[in-house]
ChimeraX commands (.cxc) that place a marker at each C-alpha (Angstrom):
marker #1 position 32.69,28.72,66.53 radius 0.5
marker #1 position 31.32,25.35,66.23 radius 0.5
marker #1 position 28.23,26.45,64.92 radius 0.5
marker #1 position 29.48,28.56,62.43 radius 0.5
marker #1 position 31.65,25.72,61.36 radius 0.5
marker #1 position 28.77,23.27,61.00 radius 0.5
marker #1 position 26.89,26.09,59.77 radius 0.5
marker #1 position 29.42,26.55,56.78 radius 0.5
marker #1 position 29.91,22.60,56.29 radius 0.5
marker #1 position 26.19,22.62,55.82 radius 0.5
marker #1 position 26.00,25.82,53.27 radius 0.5
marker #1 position 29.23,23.90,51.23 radius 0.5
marker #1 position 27.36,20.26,51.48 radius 0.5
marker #1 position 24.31,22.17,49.99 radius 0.5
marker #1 position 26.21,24.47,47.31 radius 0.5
marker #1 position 28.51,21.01,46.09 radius 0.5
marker #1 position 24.98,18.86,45.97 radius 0.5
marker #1 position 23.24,21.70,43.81 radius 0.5
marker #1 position 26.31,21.65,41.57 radius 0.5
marker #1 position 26.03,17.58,41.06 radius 0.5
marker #1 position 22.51,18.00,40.37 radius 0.5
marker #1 position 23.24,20.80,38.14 radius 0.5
marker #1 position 25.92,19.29,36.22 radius 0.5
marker #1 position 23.30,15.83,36.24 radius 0.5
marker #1 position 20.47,18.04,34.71 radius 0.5
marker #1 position 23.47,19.55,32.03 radius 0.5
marker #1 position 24.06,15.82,31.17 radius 0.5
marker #1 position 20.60,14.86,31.05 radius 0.5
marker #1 position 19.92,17.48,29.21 radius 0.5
marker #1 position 22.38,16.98,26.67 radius 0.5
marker #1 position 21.20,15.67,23.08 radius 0.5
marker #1 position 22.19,11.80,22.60 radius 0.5
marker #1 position 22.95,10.03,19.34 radius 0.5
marker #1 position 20.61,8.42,17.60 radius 0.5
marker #1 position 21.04,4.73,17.30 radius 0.5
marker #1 position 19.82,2.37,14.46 radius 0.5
marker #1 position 17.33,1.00,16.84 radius 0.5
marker #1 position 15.80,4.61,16.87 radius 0.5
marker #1 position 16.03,4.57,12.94 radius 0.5
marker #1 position 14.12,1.47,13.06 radius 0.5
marker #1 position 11.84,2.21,15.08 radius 0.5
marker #1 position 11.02,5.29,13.51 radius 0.5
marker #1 position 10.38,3.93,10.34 radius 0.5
marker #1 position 8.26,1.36,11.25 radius 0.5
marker #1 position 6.20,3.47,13.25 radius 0.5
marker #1 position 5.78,5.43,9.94 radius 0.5
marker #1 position 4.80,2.39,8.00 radius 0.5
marker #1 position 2.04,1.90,10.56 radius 0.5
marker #1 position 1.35,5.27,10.25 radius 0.5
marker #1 position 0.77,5.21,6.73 radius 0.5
marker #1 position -0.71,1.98,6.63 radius 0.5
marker #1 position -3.51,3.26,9.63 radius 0.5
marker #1 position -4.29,7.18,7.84 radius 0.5
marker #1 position -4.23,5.69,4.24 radius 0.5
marker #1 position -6.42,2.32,4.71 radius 0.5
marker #1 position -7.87,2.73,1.20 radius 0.5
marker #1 position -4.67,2.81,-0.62 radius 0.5
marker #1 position -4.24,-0.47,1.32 radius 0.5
marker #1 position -7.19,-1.66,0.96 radius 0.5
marker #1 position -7.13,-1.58,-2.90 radius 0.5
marker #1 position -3.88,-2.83,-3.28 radius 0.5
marker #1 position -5.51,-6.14,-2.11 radius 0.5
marker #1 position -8.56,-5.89,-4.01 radius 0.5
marker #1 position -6.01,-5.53,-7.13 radius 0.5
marker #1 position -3.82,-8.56,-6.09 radius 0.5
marker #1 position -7.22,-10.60,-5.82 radius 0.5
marker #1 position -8.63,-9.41,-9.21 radius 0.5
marker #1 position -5.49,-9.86,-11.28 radius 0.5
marker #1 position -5.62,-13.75,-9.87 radius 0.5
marker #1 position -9.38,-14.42,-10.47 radius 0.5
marker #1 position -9.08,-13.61,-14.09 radius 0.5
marker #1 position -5.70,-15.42,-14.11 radius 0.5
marker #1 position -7.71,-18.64,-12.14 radius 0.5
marker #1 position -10.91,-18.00,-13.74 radius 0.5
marker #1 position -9.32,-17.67,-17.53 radius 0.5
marker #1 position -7.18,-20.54,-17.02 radius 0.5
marker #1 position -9.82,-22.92,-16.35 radius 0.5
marker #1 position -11.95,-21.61,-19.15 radius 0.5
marker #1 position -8.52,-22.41,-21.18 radius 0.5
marker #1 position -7.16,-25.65,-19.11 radius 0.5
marker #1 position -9.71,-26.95,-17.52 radius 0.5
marker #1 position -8.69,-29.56,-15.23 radius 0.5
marker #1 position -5.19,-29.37,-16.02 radius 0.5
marker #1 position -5.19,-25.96,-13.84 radius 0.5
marker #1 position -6.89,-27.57,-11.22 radius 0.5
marker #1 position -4.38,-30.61,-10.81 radius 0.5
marker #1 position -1.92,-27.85,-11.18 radius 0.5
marker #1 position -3.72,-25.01,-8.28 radius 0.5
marker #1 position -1.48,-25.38,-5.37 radius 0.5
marker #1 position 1.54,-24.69,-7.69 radius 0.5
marker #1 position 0.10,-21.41,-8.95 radius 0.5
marker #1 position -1.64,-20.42,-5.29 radius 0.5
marker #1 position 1.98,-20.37,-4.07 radius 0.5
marker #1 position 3.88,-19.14,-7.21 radius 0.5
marker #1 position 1.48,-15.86,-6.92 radius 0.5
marker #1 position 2.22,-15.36,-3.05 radius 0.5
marker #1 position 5.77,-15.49,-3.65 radius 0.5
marker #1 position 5.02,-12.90,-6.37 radius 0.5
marker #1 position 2.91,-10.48,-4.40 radius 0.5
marker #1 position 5.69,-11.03,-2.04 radius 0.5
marker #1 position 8.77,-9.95,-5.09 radius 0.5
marker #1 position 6.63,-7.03,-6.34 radius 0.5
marker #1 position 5.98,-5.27,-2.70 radius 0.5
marker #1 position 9.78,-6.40,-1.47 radius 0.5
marker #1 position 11.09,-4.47,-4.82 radius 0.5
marker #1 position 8.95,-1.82,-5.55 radius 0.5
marker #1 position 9.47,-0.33,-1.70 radius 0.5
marker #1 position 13.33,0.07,-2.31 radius 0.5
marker #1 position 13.06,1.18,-6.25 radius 0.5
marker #1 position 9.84,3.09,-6.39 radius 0.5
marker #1 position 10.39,4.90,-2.77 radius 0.5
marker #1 position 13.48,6.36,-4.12 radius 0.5
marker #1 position 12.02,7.55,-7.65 radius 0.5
marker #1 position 9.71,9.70,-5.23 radius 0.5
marker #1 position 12.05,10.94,-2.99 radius 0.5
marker #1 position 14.11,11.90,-6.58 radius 0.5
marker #1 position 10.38,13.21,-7.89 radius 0.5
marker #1 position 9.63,15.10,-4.39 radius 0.5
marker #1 position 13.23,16.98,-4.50 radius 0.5
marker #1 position 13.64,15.36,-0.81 radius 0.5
marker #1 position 16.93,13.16,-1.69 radius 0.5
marker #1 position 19.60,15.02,-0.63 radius 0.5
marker #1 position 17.86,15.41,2.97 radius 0.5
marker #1 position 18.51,11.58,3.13 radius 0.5
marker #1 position 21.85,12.17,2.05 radius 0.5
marker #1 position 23.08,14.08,4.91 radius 0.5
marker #1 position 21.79,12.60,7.54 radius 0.5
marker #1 position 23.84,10.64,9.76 radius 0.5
marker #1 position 23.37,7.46,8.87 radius 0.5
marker #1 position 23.31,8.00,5.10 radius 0.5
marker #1 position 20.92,7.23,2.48 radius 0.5
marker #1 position 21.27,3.66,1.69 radius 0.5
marker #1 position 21.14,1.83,5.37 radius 0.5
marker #1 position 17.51,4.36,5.44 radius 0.5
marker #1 position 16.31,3.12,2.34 radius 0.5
marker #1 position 17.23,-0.74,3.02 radius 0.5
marker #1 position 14.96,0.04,6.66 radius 0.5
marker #1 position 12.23,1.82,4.88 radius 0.5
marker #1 position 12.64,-1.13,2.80 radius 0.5
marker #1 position 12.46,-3.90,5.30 radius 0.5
marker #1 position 9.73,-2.15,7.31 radius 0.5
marker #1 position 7.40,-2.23,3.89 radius 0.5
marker #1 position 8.48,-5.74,3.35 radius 0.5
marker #1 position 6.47,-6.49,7.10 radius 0.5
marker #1 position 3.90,-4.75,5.22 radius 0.5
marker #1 position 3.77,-6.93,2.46 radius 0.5
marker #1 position 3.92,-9.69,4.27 radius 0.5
marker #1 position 0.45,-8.77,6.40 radius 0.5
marker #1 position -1.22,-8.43,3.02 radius 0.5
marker #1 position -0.40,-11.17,1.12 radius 0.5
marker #1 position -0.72,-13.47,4.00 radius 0.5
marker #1 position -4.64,-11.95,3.44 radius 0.5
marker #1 position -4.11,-12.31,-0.14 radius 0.5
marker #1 position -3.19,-15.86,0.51 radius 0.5
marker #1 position -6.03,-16.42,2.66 radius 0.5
marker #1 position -8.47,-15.43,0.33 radius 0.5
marker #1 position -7.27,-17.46,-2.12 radius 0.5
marker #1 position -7.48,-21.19,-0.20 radius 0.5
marker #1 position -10.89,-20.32,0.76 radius 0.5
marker #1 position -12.29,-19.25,-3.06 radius 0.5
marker #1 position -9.78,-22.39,-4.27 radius 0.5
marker #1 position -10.64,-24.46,-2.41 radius 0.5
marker #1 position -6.89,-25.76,-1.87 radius 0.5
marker #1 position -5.41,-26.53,1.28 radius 0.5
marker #1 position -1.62,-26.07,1.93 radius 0.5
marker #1 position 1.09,-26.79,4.59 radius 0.5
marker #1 position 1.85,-23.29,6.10 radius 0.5
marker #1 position 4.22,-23.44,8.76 radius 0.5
marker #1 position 4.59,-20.25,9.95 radius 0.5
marker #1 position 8.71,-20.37,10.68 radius 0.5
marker #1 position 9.65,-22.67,7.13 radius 0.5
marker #1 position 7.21,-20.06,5.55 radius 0.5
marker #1 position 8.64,-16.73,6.79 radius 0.5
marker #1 position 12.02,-17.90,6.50 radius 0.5
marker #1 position 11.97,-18.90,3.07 radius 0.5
marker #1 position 10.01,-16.42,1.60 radius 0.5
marker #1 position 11.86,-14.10,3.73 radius 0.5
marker #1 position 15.33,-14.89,2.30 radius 0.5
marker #1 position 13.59,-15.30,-1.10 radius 0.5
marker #1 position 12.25,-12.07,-1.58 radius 0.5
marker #1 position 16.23,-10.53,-0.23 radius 0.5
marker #1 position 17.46,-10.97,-3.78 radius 0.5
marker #1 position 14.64,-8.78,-4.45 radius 0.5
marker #1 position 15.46,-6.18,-2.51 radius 0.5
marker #1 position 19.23,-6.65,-3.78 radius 0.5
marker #1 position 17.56,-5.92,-7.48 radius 0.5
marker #1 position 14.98,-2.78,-5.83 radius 0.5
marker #1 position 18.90,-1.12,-4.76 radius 0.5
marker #1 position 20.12,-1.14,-7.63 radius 0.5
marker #1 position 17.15,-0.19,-9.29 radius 0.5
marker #1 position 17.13,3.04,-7.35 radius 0.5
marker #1 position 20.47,3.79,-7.80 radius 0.5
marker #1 position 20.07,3.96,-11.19 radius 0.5
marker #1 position 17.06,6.05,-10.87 radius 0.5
marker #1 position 19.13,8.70,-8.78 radius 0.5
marker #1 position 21.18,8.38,-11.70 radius 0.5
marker #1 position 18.86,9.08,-14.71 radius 0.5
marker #1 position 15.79,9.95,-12.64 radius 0.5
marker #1 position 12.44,8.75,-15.08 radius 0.5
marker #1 position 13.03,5.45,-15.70 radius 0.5
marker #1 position 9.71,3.90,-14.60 radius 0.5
marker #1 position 9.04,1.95,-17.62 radius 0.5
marker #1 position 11.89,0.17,-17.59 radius 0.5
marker #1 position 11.28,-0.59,-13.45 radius 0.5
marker #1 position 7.71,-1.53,-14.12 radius 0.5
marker #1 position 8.69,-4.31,-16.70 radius 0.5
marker #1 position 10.91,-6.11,-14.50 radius 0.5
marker #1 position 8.01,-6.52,-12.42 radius 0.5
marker #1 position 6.72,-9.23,-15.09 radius 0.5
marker #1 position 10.30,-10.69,-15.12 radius 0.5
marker #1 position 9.40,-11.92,-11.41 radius 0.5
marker #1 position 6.62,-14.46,-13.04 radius 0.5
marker #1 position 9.56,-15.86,-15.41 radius 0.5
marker #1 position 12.04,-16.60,-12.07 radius 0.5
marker #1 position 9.45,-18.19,-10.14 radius 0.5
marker #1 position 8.50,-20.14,-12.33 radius 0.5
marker #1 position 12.36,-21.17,-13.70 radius 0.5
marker #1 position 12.97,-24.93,-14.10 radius 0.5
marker #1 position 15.49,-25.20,-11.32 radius 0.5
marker #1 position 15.22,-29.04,-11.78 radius 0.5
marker #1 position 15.83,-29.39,-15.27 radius 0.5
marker #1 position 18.03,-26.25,-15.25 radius 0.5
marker #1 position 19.89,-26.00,-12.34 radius 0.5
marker #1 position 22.21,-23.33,-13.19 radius 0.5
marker #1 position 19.21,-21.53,-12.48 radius 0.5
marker #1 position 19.17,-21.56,-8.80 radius 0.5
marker #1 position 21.88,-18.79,-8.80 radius 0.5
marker #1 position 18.78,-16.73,-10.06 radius 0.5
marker #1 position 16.52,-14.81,-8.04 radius 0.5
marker #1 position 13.93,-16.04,-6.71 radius 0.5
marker #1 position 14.20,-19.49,-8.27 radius 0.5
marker #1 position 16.19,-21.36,-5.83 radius 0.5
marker #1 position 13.71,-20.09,-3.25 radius 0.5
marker #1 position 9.97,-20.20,-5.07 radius 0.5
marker #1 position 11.20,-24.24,-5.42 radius 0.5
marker #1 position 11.76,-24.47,-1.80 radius 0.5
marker #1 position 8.79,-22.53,-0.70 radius 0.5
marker #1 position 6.80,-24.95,-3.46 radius 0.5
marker #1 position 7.90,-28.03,-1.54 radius 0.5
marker #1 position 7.73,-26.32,1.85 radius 0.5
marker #1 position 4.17,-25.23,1.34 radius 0.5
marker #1 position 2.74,-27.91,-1.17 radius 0.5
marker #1 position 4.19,-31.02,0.37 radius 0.5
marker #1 position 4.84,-30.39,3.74 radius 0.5
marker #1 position 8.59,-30.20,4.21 radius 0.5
marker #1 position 9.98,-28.32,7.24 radius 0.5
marker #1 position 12.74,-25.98,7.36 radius 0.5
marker #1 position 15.34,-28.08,8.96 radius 0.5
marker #1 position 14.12,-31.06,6.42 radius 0.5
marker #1 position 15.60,-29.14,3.53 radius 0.5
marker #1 position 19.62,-30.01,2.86 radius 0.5
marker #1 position 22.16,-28.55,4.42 radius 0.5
marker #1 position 23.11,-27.56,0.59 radius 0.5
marker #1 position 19.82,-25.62,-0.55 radius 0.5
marker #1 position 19.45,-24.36,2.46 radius 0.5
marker #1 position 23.54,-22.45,2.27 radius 0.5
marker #1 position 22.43,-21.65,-1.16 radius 0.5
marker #1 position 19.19,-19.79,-0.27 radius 0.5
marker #1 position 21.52,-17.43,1.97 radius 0.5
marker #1 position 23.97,-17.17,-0.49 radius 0.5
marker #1 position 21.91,-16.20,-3.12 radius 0.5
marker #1 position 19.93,-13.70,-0.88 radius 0.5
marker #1 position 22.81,-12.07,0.58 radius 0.5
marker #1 position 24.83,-11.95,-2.67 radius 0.5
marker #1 position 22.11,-10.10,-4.57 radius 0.5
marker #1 position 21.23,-7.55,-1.59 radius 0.5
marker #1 position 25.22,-7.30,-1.49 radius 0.5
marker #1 position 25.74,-6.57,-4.92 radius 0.5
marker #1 position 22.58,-4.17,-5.33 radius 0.5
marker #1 position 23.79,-2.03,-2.48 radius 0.5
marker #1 position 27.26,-1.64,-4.31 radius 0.5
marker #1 position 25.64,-0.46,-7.16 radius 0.5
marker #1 position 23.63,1.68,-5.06 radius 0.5
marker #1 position 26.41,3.35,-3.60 radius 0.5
marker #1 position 28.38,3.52,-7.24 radius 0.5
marker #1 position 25.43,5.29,-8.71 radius 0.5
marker #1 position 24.70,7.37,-5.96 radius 0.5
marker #1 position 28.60,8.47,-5.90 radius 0.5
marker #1 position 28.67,9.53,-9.74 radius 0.5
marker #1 position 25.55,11.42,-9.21 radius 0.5
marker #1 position 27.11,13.33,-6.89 radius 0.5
marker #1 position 30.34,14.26,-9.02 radius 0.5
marker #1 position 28.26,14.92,-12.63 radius 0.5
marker #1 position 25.61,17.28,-10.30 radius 0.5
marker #1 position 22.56,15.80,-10.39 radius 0.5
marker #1 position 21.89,14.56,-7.22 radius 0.5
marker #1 position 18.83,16.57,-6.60 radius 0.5
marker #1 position 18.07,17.16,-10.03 radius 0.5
marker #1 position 14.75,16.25,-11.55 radius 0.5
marker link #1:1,2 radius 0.2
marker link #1:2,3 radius 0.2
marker link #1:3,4 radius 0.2
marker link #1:4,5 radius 0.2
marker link #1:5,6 radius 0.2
marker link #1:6,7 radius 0.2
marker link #1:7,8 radius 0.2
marker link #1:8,9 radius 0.2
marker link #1:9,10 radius 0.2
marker link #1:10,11 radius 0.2
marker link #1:11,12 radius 0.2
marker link #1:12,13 radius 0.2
marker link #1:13,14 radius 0.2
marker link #1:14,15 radius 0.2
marker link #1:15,16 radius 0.2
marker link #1:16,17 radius 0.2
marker link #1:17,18 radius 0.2
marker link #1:18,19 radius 0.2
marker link #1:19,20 radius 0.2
marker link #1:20,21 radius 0.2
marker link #1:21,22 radius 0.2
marker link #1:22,23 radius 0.2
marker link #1:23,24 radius 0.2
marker link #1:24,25 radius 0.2
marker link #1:25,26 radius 0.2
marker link #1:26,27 radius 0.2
marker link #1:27,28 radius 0.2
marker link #1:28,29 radius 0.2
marker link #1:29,30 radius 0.2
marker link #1:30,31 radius 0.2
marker link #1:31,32 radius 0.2
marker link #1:32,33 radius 0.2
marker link #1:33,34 radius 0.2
marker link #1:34,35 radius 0.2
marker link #1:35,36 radius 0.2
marker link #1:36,37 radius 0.2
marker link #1:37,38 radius 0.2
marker link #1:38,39 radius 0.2
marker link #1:39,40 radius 0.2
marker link #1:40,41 radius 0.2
marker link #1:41,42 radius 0.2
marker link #1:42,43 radius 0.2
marker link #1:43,44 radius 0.2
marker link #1:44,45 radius 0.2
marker link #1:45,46 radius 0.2
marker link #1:46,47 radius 0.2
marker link #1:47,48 radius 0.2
marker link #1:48,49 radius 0.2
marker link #1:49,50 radius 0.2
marker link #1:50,51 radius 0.2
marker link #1:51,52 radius 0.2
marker link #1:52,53 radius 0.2
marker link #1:53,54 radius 0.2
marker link #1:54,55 radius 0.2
marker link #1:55,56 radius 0.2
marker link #1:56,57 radius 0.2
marker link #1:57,58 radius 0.2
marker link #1:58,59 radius 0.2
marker link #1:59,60 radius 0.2
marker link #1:60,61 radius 0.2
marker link #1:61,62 radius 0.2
marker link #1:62,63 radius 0.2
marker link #1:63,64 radius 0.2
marker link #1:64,65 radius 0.2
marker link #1:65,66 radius 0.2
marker link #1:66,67 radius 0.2
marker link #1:67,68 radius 0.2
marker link #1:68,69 radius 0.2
marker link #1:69,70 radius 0.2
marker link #1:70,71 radius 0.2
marker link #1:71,72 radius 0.2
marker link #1:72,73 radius 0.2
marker link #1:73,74 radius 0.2
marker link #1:74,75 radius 0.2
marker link #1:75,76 radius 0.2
marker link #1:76,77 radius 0.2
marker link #1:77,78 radius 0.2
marker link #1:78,79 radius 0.2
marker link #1:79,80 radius 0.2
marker link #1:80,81 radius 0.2
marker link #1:81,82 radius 0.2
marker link #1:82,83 radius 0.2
marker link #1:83,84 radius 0.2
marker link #1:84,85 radius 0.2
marker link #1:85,86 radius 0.2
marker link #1:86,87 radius 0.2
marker link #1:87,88 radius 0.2
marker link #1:88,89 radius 0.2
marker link #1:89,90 radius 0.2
marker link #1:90,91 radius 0.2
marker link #1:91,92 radius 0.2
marker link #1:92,93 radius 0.2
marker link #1:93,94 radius 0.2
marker link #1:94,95 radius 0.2
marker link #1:95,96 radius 0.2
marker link #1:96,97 radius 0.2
marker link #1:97,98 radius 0.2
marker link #1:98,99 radius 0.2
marker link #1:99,100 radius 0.2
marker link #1:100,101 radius 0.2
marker link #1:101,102 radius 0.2
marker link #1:102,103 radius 0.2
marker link #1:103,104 radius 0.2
marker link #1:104,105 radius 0.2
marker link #1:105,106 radius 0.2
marker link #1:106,107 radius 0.2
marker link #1:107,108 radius 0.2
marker link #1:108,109 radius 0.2
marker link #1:109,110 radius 0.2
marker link #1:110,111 radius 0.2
marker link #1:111,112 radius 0.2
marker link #1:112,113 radius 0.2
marker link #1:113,114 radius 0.2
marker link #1:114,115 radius 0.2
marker link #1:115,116 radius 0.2
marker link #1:116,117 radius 0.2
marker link #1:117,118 radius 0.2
marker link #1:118,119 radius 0.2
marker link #1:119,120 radius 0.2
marker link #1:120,121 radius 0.2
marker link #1:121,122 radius 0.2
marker link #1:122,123 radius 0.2
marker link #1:123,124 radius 0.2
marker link #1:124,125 radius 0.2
marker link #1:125,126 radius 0.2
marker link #1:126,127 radius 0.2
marker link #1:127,128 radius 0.2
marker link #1:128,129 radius 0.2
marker link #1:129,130 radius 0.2
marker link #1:130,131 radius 0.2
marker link #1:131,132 radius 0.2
marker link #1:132,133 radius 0.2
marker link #1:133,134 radius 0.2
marker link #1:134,135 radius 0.2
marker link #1:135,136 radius 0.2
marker link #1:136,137 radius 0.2
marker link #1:137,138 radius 0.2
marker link #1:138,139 radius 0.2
marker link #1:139,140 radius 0.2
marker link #1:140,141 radius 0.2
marker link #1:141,142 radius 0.2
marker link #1:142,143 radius 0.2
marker link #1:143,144 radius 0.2
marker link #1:144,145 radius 0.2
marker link #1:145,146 radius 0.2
marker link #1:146,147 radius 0.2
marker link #1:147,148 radius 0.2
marker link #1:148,149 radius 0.2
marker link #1:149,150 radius 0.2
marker link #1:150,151 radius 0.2
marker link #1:151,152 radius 0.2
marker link #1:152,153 radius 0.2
marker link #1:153,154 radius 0.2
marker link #1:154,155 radius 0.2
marker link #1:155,156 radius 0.2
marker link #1:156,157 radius 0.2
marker link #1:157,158 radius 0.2
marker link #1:158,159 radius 0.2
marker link #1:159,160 radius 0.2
marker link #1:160,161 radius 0.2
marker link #1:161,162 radius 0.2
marker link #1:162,163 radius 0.2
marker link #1:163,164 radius 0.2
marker link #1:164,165 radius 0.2
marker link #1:165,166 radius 0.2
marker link #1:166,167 radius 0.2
marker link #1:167,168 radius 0.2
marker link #1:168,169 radius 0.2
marker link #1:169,170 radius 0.2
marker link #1:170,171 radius 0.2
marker link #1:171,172 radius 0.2
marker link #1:172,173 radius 0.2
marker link #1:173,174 radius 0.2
marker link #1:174,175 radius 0.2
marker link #1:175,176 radius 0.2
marker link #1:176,177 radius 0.2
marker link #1:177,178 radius 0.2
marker link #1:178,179 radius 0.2
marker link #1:179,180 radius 0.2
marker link #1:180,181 radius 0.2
marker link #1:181,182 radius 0.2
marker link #1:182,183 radius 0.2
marker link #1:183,184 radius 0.2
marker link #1:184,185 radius 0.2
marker link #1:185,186 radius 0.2
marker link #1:186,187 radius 0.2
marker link #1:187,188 radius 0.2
marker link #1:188,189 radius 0.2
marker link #1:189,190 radius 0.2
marker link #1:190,191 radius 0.2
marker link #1:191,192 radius 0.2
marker link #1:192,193 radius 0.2
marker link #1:193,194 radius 0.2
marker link #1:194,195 radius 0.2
marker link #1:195,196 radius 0.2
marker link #1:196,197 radius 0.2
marker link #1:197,198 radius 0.2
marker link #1:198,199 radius 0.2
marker link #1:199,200 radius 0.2
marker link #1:200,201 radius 0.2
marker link #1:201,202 radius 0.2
marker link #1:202,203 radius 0.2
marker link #1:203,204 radius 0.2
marker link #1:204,205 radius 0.2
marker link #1:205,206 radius 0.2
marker link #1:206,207 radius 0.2
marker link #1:207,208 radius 0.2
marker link #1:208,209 radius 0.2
marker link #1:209,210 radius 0.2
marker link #1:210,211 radius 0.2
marker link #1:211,212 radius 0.2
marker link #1:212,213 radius 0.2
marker link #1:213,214 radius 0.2
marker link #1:214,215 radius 0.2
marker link #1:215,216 radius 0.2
marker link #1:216,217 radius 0.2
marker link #1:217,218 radius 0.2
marker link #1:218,219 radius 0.2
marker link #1:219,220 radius 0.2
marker link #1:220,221 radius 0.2
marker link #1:221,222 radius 0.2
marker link #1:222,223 radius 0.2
marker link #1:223,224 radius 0.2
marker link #1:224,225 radius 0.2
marker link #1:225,226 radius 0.2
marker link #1:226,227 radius 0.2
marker link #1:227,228 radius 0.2
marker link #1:228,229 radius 0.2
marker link #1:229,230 radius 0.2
marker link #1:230,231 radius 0.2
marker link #1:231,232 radius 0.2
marker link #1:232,233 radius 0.2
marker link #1:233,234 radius 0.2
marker link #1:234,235 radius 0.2
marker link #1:235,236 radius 0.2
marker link #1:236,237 radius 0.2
marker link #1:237,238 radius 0.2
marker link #1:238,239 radius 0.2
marker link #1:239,240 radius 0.2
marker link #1:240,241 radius 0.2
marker link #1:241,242 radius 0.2
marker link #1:242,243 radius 0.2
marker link #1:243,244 radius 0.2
marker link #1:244,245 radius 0.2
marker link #1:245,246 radius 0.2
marker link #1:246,247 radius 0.2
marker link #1:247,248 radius 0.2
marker link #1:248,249 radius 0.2
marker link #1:249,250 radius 0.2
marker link #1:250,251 radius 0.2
marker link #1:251,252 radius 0.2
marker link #1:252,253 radius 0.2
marker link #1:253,254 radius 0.2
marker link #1:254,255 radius 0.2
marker link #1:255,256 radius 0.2
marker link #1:256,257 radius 0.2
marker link #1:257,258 radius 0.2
marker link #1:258,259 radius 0.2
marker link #1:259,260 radius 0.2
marker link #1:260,261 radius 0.2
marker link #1:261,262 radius 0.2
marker link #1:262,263 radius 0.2
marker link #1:263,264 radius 0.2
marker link #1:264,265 radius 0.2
marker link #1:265,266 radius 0.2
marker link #1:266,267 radius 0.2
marker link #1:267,268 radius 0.2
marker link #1:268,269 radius 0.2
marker link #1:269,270 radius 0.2
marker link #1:270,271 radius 0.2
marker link #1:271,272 radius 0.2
marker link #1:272,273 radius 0.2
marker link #1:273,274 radius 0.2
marker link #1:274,275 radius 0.2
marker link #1:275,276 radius 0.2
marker link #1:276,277 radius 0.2
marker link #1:277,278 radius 0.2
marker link #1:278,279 radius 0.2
marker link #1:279,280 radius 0.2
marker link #1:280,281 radius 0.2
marker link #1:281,282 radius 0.2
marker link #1:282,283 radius 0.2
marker link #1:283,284 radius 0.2
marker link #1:284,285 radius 0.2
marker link #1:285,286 radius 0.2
marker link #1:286,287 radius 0.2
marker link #1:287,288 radius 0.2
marker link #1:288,289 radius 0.2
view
């Protein structure tokens, strides 16, 4: 009797630790959630993707940034003479912060036009997290991009200048970081109007040139201008990088309007985001092309 009792004990310990493992494997081998760390992630790792299988696209990109500023160096001295030189640390910076504006913007705006162009949209609709927190990601990670380039872009420039500049690497970042946010503010709402009327390229690429006019705003004789973007910022990164100031040097004043101005704009494009991307979806046209 005994033995048949420890016998069955046994057989029951056996048959209720199979079940826990059972039901342990079910769990395990349930699906979980995705997470916006996974989004992340995920599109990062495709930016490096893209970056590492297309190297020539990359590649040029530089060799285009670097042209476009040797004839704008080369023809200015030819036209200024020493005027440009007294003036080269100025411009050096001004057309970082631009390489900057033009890759920040043109990885919201024109990744959206090709997801409109490639009929892929509405995939990025449903998923779960919903278009516009993907695109602002897809838009950050290309922004890390940018920044890897036209620190080379940068680079190049000192050493064929000649010029020598302050670049701490946490004032740096950090300005030109919460700079080039108003830009991606404007690349939202650029794309949410191209949802909305689709071709608009034209009109996207010109605003491109608008960049040159805000960096180079006169925020000191003008300084209703600092609400602008990019002009509160290209003047701090101009001080930070020509004469040496350090982050926590700046006031407490510029400084609280650099956020402002950099979360305002991203604010206000992803509202009109959202507002265009909402009436596309009532007229029809969401996935029209």
């Amino acid at each position: 009797m005994s033995g048949d009792a420890s016998a069955g004990t046994a057989s029951t310990a056996e048959s209720t630790a199979d079940g826990a493992s059972g039901d342990a494997t079910a769990v395990d081998d349930q699906p979980r959630p995705a997470t916006y760390y996974h989004l992340a992630r995920a599109v990062l790792y495709r930016e490096f993707l893209i970056f590492v299988r297309y190297p020539a696209n990359a590649i040029g990109g530089i060799v285009v940034s670097l042209f476009f500023f040797a004839a704008l160096f080369l023809g200015g001295q030819l036209l200024a003479g020493q005027a440009l030189t007294d003036s080269i640390e100025g411009i050096v910076v001004g057309y970082f912060l631009w390489t900057l504006s033009v890759g920040a913007y043109s990885s919201v705006s024109n990744d959206i036009g090709s997801e409109v162009q490639w009929g892929t949209l509405e995939r990025h609709i449903t998923t779960p997290f919903g278009f516009a927190p993907v695109a602002l990601l897809k838009g950050v990670a290309k922004v890390v991009r940018t920044f890897l380039t036209s620190a080379v872009i940068l680079a190049v420039m000192l050493l064929a200048t000649g010029t020598r500049l302050s670049l701490a690497p946490v004032t740096v970042v950090a300005i030109a970081g919460l700079s080039i946010t108003s830009v991606l503010g404007l690349g939202f709402a650029a794309g949410g109007v191209t949802v909305l009327y689709k071709r608009i390229g034209n009109w996207l690429n010109l605003l491109q040139f608008g960049f040159v006019a805000l960096i180079s705003a006169p925020v000191f004789d003008l300084p209703w201008t600092r609400v602008l973007p990019l002009a509160h910022g290209s003047a701090m990164l101009q001080r930070a990088m020509v004469d040496g100031v350090r982050l926590w040097e700046f006031p407490l004043v510029d400084l609280a309007l650099l956020v402002a101005v950099a979360v305002g704009y991203l604010l206000g494009g992803y509202l009109v985001f959202e507002y265009a991307t909402a009436r596309a979806r009532r007229l029809g046209v969401l996935g029209d092309y």
